[in-house]
C-alpha positions as a Markdown table, in Angstrom:
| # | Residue | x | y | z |
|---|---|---|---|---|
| 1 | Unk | 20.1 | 5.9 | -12.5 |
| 2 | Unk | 19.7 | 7.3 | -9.2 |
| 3 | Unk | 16.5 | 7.1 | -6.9 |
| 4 | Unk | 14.1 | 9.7 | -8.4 |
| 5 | Unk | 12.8 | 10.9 | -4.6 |
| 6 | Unk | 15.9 | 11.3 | -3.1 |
| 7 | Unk | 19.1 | 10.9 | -5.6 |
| 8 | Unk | 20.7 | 8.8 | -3.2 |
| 9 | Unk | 23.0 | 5.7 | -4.8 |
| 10 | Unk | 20.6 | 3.0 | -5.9 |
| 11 | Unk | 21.9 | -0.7 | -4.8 |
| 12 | Unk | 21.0 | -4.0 | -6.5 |
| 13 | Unk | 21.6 | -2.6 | -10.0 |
| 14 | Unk | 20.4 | -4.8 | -12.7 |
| 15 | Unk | 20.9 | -4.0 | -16.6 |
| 16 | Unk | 19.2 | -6.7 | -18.6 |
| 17 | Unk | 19.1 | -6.9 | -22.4 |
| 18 | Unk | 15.7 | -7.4 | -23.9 |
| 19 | Unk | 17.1 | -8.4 | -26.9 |
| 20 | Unk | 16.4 | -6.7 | -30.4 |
| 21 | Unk | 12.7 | -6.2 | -30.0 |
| 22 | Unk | 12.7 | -3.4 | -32.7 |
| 23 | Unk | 14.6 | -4.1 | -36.2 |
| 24 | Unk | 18.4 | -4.1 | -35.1 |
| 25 | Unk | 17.6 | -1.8 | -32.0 |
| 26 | Unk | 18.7 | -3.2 | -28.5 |
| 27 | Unk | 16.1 | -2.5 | -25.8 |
| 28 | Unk | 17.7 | -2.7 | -21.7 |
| 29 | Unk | 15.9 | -2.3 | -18.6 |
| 30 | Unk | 17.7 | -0.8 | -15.8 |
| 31 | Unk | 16.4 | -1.7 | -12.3 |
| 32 | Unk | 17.9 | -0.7 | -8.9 |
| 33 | Unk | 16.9 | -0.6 | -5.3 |
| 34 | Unk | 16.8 | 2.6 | -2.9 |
| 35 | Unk | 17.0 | 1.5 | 0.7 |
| 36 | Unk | 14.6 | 4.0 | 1.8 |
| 37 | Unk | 12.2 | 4.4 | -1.7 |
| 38 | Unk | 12.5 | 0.6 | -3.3 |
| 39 | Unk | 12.7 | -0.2 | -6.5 |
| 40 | Unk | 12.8 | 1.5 | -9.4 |
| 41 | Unk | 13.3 | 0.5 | -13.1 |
| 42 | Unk | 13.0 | 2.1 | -16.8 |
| 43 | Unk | 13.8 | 1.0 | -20.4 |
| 44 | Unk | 16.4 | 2.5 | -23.0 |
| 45 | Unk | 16.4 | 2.2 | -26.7 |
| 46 | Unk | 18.7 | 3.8 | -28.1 |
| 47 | Unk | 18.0 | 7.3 | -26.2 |
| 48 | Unk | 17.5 | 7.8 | -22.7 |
| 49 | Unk | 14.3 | 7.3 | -21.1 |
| 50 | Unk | 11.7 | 9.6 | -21.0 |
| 51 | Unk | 10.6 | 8.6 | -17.7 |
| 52 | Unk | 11.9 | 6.4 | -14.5 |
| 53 | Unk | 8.9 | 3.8 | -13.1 |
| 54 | Unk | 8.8 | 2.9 | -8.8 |
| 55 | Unk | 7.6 | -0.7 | -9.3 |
| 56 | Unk | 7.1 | -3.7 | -6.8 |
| 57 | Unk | 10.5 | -5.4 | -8.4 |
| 58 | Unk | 12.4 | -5.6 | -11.6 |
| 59 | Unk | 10.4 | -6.6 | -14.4 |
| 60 | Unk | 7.5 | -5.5 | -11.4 |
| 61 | Unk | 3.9 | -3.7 | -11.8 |
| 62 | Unk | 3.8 | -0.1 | -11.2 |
| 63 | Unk | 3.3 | 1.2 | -7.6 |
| 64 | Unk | 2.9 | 4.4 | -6.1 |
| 65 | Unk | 4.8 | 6.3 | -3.8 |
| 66 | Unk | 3.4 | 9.4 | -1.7 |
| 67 | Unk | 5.8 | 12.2 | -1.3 |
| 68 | Unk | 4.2 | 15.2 | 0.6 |
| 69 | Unk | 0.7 | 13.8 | -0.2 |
| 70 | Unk | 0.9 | 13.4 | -3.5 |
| 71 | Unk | 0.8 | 10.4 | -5.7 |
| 72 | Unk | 3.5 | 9.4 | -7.6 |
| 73 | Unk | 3.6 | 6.4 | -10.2 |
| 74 | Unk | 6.3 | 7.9 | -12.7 |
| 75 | Unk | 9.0 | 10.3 | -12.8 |
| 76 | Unk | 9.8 | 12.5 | -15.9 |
| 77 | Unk | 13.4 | 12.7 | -16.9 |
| 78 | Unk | 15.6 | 16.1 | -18.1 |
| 79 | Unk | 15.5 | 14.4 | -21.6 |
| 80 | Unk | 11.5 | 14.4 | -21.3 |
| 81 | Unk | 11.9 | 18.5 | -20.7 |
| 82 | Unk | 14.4 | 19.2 | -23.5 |
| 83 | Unk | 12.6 | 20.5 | -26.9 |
| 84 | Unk | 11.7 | 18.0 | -30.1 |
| 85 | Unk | 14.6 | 19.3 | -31.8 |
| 86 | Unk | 17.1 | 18.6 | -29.1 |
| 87 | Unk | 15.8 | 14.8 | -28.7 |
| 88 | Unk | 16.3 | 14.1 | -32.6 |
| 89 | Unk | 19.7 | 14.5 | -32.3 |
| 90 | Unk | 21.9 | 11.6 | -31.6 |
| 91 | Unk | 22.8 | 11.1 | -28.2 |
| 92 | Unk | 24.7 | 8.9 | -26.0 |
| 93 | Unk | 22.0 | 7.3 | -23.8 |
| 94 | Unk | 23.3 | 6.5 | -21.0 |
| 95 | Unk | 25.1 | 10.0 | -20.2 |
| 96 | Unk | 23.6 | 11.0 | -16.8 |
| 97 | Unk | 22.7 | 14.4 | -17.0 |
| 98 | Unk | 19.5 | 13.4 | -19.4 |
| 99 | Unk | 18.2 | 10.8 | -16.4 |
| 100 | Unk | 18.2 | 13.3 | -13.8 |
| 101 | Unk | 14.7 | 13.7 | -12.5 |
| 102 | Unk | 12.6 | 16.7 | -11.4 |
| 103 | Unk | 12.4 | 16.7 | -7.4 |
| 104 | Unk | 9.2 | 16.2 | -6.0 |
| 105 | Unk | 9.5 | 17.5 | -2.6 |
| 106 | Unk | 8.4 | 21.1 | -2.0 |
């Protein structure tokens, strides 16, 4: 994961299994810490996430985050975009290229 506003390197990472929440299915959150954008965090079972949450800390509330005046509490991931059929195949979900975010500076 990289920081959804401006892709630099996150620091801090934290992975943390949540355990099998869901029948035999492991749920993780994944955390890190932009020096410049703070901390971010999403959850993956067993695809990648749809979206990537700025939060006060790990495990945090929500919290927004203005990027040329406009609110931002979420951040939609490539795997959000790609079509139904696409996302019910089977995946590895950590591979990068489906947590890459949309930029949101003009």
């Amino acid at each position: 994961m990289r920081c959804p506003v401006c892709d630099g390197a996150l620091q801090d990472v934290l992975i943390r299994d949540l355990g099998g929440i869901t029948a035999d299915i492991t749920w993780q959150l994944h955390a890190g810490r932009c020096g410049e954008h703070g901390w971010f965090q999403t959850e993956v079972v067993s695809r990648p996430p749809r979206e990537i949450f700025a939060v006060t800390r790990p495990f945090g509330a929500a919290r927004r985050i203005v990027v040329d005046g406009r609110e931002h509490f979420s951040f939609s991931t490539s795997w959000n975009d790609l079509p139904l059929q696409e996302r019910r195949q089977n995946v590895d979900p950590l591979e990068a290229t489906y947590w890459q975010t949309k930029p949101v500076s003009s």
